[in-house]
VEXFIVEX-706390 format. One record per residue (C-alpha): residue number from 1; residue in one letter; y, x, z. Coordinates in steps of 0.25 Angstrom, whole numbers, plus 5000, padded with zeros to 4 digits. Example, Ala and Ser with C-alpha at 12.3 -4.5 7.8 and 13.67 -1.06 7.14 Angstrom:
BEGIN
     k   r      v      u      w
     1   A   4982   5049   5031
     2   S   4996   5055   5029
END
This chain:
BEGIN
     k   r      v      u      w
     1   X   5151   4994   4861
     2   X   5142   4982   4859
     3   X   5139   4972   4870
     4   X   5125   4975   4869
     5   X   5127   4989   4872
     6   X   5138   4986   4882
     7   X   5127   4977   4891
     8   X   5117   4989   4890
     9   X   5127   5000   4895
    10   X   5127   4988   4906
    11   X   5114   4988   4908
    12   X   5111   5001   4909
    13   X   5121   5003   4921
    14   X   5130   4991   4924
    15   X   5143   4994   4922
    16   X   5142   5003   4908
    17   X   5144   4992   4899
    18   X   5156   4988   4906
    19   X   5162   5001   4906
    20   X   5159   5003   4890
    21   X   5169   4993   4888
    22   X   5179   4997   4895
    23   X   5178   4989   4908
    24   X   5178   5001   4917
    25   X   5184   4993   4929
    26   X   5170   4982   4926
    27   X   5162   4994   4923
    28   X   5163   5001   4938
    29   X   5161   4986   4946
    30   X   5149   4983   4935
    31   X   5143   4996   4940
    32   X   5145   4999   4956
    33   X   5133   4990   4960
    34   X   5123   4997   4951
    35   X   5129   5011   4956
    36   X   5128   5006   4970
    37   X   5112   5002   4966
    38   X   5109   5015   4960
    39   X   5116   5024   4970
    40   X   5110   5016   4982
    41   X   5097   5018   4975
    42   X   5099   5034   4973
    43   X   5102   5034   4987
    44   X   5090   5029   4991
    45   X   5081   5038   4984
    46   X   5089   5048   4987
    47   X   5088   5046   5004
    48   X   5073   5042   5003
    49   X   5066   5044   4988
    50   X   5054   5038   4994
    51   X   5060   5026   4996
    52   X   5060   5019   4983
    53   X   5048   5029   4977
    54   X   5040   5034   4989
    55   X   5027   5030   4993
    56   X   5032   5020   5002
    57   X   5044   5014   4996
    58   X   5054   5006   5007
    59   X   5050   4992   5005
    60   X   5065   4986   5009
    61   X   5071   4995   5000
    62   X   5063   4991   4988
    63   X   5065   4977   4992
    64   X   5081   4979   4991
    65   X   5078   4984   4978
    66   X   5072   4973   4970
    67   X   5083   4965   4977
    68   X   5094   4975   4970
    69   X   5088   4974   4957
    70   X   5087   4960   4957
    71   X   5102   4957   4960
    72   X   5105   4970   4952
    73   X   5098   4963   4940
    74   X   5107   4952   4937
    75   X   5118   4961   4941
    76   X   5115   4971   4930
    77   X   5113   4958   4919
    78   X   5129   4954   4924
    79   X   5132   4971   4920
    80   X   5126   4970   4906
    81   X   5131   4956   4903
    82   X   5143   4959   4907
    83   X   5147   4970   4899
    84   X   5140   4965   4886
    85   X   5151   4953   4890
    86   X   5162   4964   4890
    87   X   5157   4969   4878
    88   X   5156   4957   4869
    89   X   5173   4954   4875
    90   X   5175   4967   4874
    91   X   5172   4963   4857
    92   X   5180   4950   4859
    93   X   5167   4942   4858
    94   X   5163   4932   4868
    95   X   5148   4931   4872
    96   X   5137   4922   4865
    97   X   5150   4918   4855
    98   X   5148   4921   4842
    99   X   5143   4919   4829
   100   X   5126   4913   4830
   101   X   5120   4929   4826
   102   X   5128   4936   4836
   103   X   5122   4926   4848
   104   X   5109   4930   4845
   105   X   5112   4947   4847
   106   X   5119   4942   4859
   107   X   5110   4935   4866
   108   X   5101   4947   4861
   109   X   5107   4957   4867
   110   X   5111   4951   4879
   111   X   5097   4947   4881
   112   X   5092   4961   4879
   113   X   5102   4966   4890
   114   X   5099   4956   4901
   115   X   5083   4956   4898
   116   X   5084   4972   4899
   117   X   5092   4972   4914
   118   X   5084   4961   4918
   119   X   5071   4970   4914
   120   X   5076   4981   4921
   121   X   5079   4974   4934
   122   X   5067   4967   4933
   123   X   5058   4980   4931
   124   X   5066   4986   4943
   125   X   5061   4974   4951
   126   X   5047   4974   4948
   127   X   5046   4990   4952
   128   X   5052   4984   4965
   129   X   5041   4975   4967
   130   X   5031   4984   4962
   131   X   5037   4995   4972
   132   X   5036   4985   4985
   133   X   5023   4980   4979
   134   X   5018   4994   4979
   135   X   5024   4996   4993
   136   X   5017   4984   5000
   137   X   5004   4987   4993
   138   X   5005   5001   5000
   139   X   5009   4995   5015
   140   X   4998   4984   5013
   141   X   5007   4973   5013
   142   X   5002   4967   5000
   143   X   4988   4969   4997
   144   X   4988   4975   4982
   145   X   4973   4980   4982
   146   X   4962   4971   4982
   147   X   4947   4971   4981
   148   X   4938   4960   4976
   149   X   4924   4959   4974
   150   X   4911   4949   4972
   151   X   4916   4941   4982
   152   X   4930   4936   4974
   153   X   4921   4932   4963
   154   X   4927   4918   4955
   155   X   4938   4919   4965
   156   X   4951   4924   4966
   157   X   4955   4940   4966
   158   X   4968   4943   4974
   159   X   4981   4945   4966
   160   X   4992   4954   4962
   161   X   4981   4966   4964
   162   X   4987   4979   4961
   163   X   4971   4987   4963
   164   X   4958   4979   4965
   165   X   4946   4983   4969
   166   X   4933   4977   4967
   167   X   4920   4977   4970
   168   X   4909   4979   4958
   169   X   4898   4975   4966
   170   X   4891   4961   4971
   171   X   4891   4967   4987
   172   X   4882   4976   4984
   173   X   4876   4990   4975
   174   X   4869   4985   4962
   175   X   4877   4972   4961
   176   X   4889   4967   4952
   177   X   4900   4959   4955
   178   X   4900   4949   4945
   179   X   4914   4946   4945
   180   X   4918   4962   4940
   181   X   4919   4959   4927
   182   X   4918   4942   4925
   183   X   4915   4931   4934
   184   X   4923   4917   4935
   185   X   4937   4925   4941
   186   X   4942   4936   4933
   187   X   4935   4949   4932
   188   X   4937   4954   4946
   189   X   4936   4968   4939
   190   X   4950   4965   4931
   191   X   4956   4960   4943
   192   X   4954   4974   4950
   193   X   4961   4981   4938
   194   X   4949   4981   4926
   195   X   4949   4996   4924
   196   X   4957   5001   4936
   197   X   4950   4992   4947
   198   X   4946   5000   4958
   199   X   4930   4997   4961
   200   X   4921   4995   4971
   201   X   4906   4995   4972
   202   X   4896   4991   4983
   203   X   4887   5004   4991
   204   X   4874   5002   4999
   205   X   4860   5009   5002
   206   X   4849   4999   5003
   207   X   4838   5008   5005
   208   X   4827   5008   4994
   209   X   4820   4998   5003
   210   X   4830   4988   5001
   211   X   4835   4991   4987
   212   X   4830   4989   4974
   213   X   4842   4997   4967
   214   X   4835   5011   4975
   215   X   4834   5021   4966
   216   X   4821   5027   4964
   217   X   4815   5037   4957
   218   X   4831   5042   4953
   219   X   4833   5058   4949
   220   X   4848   5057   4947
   221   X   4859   5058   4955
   222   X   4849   5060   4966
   223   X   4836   5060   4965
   224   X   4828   5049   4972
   225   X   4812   5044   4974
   226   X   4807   5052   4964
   227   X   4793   5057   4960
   228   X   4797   5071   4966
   229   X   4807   5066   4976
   230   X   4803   5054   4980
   231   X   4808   5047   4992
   232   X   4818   5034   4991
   233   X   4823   5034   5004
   234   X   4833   5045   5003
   235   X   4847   5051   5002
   236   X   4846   5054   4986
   237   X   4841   5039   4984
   238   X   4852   5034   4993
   239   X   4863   5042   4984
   240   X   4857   5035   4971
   241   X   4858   5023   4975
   242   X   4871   5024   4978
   243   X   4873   5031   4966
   244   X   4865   5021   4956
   245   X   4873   5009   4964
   246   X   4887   5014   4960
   247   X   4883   5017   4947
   248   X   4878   5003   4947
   249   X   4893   4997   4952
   250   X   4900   5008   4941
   251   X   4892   5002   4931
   252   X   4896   4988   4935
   253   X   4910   4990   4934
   254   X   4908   4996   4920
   255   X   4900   4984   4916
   256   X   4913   4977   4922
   257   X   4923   4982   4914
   258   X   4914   4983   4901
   259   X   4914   4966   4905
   260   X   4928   4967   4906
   261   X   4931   4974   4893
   262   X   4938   4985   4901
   263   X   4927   4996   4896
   264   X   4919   4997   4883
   265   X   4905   4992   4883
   266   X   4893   5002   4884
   267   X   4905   5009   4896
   268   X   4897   5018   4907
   269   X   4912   5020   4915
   270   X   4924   5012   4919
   271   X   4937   5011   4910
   272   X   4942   5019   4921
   273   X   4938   5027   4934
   274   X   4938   5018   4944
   275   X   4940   5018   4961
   276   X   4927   5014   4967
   277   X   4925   5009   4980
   278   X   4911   5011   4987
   279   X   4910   5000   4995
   280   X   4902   5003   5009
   281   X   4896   4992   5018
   282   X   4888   4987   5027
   283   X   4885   4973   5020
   284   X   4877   4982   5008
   285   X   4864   4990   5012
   286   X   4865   5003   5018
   287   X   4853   5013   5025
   288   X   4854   5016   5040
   289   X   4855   5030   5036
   290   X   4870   5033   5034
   291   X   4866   5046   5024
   292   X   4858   5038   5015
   293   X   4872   5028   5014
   294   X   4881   5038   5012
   295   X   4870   5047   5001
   296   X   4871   5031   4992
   297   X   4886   5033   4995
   298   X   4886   5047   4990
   299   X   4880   5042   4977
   300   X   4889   5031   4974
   301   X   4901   5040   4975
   302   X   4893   5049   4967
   303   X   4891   5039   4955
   304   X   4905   5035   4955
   305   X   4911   5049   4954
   306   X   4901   5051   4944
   307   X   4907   5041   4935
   308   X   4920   5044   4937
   309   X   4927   5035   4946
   310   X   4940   5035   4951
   311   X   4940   5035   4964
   312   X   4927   5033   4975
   313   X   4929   5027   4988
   314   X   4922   5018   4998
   315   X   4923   5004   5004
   316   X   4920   5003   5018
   317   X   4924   5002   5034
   318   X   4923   5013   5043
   319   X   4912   5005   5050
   320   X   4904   5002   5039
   321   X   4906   5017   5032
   322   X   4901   5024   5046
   323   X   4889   5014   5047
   324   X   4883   5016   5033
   325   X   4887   5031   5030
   326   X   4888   5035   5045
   327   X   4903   5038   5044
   328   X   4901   5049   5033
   329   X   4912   5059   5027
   330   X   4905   5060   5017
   331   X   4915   5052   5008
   332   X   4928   5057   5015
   333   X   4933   5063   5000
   334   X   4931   5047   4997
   335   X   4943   5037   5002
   336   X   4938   5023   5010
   337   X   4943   5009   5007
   338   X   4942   5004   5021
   339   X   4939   4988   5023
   340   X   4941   4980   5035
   341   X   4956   4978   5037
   342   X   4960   4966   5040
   343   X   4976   4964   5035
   344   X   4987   4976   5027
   345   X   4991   4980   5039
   346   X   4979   4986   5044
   347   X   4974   4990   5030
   348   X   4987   4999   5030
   349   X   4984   5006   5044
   350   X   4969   5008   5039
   351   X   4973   5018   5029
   352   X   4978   5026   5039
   353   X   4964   5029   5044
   354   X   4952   5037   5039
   355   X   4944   5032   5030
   356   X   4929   5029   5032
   357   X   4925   5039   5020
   358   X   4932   5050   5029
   359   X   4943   5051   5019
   360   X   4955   5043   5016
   361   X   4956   5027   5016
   362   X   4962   5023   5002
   363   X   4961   5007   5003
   364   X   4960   4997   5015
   365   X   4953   4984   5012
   366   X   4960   4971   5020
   367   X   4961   4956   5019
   368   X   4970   4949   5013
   369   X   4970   4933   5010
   370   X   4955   4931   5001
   371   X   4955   4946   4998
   372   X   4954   4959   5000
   373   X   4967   4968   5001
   374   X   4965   4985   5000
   375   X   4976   4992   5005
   376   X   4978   5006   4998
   377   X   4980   5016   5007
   378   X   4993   5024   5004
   379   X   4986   5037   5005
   380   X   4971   5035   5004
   381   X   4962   5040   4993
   382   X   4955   5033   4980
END
């Protein structure tokens, strides 16, 4: 058997090569620490499956882990070194000794070997991290989602983001963030994940009064101050403008990602159904009449679904929600991403409650550092 293949029995379970030429007694020695890995591993799973694959992996347990792999890297390198050494006496040559072609497929498939075991311990290593990353994004001990908007325009955005949200608005219905698509930082669009960011757009009801976006003289969804139904001030009208003001935030982002290349141009949808967030408070316009709020709310939802969105669900406290749409059920089907927590630890107990909507809370908002941290709640909705 050649060296080469003599390493790879080696690298396939430490030990093999060894044993293939004829050192039995080497073989065995070569082999008890990965059979004491392996079996302690099987007895792991075997006492607790969830501890390695659950939804909440033991955080001490995948620590020890990536420690074991490290160390069992460099030991498996020894394994496959060693038997191709074996090998190459076992054909009374010596290593790296011998005529100039040969050092070349030496050092080749030596190179080869070690490159592979080192990939393989490597990969193992980064599933690891990526398990205990996953683990403290889901206890709130590394904020993982993040939400930006107008306000981080030319500055920075926050880092190693695993989903962002942001805002498609300027603060308010009928307006357009200007750093969505372009602006002196990168696009804050791309930063969120281009065509799997998860979106957010402003809500209000100024009242035809106050607005100059009302609608007026509008026979579909609703119809609304017509000749033969006239009257502006009303539920119908409310519900149109809610309607006409997400269509203008869906709109935007399509404009966005036709900007950005991520969508052909002359586009009416999204590369890809989006979440959307509807975002509910008191700094925007809203009527003293909670049922004219919650019929311009009824009218966004409406729009998104009719486009096909992923997912609709609203921004809000429950303080703010209860003042604009008089704590309505209404939108109980529809999850809440509930702002005002003020560290991970709080955004984590805060999934436990109801959410403002009525139904189940999905994202917690909090601080962190300059930014904007949402914590994902294990079992909400969205």
């Amino acid at each position: 058997m050649t060296p080469f293949l003599t390493g790879l029995l080696s690298f396939l379970f430490p030990g093999l090569g060894q044993a293939s030429v004829g050192q039995r007694g080497r073989a065995v020695l070569v082999a008890l620490p990965a059979a004491a890995v392996l079996g302690s591993f099987g007895l792991i799973l075997a006492r607790d499956p969830g501890a390695l694959t659950g939804p909440a992996p033991d955080s001490r347990l995948l620590a020890s882990l990536l420690i074991l792999d490290l160390l069992a890297g460099g030991y498996h390198v020894w394994a496959v070194l060693d038997a191709y050494v074996l090998a190459r006496r076992a054909r009374e040559e010596v290593l790296w000794v011998d005529v100039a072609p040969r050092k070349w497929l030496i050092a080749l498939s030596v190179g080869v070997l070690v490159t592979g075991t080192v990939a393989v311990h490597a990969a193992a290593a980064g599933l690891s991290v990526a398990w205990q990353r996953d683990l403290s994004c889901k206890s709130g001990g590394t904020p993982c989602w993040f939400d930006i908007s107008y306000p981080q325009c030319g500055g920075p955005y926050p880092d190693n983001v695993e989903v962002g949200i942001v805002g498609v608005n300027h603060g308010k219905v009928f307006t357009a963030n200007p750093c969505l698509s372009s602006g002196d930082s990168p696009p804050e669009l791309t930063w969120a994940g281009g065509v799997n960011a998860e979106l957010y757009a402003n809500t209000g009801n100024p009242g035809p009064a106050l607005s100059t976006r009302w609608p007026r003289n509008q026979a579909s969804p609703r119809t609304c101050d017509t000749q033969t139904v006239p009257g502006s001030d009303t539920a119908d009208c409310a519900y149109d403008y809610g309607w006409n003001a997400a269509a203008d935030a869906y709109g935007t982002a399509v404009d966005a990602y036709v900007h950005l290349g991520l969508a052909p141009t002359g586009s009416t949808r999204t590369p890809l159904p989006n979440t959307w967030w509807l975002d509910v408070e008191t700094v925007n316009s809203w009527r003293d009449d909670p049922s004219l709020n919650v019929a311009t709310l009824r009218g966004a939802v409406a729009y998104l679904e009719s486009v096909d969105v992923a997912n609709v669900g609203f921004y809000s406290t429950k303080y703010q929600w209860t003042l604009i749409t008089g704590g309505t059920s209404d939108f109980a089907a529809y999850p809440s991403w509930v702002a005002g927590a003020g560290s991970e630890a709080e955004a984590v107990d805060m999934c436990g409650g109801g959410g403002f909507t009525g139904g189940s809370v999905a994202l917690v908002q909090y601080h962190t550092g300059r930014f904007d941290g949402d914590f994902r709640c294990p079992d909400g909705g969205a």
